[in-house]
Backbone as a ProteinNet text record, in pm:
[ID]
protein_1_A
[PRIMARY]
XXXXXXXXXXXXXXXXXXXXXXXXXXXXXXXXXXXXXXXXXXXXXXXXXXXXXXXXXXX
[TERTIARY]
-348	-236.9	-205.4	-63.1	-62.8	66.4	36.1	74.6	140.5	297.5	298.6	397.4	383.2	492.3	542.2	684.5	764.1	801.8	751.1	780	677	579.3	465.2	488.5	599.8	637.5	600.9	590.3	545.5	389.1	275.3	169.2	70.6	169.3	151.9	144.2	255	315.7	396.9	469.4	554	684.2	708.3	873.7	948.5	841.5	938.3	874.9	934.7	863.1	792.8	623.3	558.5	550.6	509.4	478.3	325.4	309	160.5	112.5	37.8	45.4	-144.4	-148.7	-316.5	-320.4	-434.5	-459.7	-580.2	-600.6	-754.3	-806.2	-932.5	-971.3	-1038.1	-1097.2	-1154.8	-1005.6	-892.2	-787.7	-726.4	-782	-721.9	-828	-930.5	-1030.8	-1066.9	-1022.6	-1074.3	-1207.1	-1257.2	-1413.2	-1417.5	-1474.2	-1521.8	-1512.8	-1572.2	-1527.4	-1391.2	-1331.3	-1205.8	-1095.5	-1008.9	-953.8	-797.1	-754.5	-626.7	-602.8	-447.7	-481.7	-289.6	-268.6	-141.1	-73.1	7.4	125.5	228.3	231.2	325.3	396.9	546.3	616.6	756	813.8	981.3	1019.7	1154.8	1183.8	1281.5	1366.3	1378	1487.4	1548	1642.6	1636.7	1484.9	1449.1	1454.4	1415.4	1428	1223.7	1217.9	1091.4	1052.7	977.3	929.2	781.1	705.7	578.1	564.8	437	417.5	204	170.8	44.9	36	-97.6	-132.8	-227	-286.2	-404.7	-445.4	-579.7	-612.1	-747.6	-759.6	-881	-929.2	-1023.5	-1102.3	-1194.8	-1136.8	-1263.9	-1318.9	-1443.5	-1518.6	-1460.1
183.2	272.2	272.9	264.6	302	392.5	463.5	557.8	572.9	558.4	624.7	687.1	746.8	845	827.5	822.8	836.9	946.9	1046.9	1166.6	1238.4	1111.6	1179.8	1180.4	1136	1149.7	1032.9	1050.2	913.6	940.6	835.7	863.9	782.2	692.8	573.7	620.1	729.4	783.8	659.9	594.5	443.6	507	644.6	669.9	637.2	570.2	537.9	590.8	645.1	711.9	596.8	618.1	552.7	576	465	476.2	455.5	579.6	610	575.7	454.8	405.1	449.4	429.6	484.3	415.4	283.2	181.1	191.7	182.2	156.9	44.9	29.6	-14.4	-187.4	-83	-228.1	-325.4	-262.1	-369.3	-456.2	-442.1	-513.7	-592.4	-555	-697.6	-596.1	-515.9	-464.7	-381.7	-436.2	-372.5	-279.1	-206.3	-53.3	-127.5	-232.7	-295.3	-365	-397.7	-401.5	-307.7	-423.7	-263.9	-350.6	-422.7	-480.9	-497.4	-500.4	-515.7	-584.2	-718.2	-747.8	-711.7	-717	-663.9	-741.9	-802.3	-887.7	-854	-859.5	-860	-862.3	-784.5	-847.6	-714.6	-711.4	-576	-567.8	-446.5	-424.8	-550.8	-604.6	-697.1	-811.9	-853.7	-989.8	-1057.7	-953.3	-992.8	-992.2	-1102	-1062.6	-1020.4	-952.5	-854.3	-950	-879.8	-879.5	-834.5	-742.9	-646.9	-660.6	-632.7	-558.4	-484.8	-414.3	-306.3	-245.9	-144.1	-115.7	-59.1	-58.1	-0.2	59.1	151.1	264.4	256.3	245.7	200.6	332.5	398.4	498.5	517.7	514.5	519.4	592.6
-1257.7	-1233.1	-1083.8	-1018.6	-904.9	-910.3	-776.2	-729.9	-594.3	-601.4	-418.3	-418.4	-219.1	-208.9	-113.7	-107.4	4.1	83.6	57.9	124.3	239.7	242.9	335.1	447.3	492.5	717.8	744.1	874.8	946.3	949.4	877.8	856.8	1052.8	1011.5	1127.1	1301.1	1307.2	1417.2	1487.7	1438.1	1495.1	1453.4	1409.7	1410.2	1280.8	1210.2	1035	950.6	863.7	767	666.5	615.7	549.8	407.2	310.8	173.2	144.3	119.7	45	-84.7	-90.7	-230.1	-247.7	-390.4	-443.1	-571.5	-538.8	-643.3	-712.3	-814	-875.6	-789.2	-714.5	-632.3	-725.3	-841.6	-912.7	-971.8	-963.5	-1025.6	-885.5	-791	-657.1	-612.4	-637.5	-560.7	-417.4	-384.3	-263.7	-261	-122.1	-132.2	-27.3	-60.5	92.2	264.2	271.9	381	423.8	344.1	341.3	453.6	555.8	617.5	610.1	543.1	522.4	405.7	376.2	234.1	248.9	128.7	155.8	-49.9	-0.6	-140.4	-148.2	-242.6	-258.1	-422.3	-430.6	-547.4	-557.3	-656	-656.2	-724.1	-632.7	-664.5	-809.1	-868	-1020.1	-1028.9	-906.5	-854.2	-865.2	-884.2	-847	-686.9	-647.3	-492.1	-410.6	-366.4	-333.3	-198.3	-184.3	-121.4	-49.8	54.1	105.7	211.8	207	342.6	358.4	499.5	457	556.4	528.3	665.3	616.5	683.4	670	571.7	511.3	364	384.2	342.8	334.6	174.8	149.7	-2.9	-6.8	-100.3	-120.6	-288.1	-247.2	-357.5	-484.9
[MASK]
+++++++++++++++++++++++++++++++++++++++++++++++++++++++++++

């Protein structure tokens, strides 16, 4: 299941407002050491997309 939100402010403090996403950790391959994480997909458009940045893994 994932989860995000656009309404959380600027989490970053860089002046743009951020998207807060929350993944099942075992469906991504990411491990607790992990501090990047990249996203890649296509939007409802068929347009593709890719971003990464930093990722916090919690148990």
């Amino acid at each position: 299941m994932v989860s995000c939100q656009s309404t959380v402010g600027d989490l970053s403090g860089d002046g743009l407002a951020d998207l807060l996403c929350y993944f099942r950790a075992e469906h991504t391959g990411f491990r607790p050491e992990h501090t990047e994480g990249m996203l890649r997909g296509r939007t409802i458009h068929g347009v593709s997309f890719e971003g990464k940045d930093a990722v916090q893994v919690s148990p």
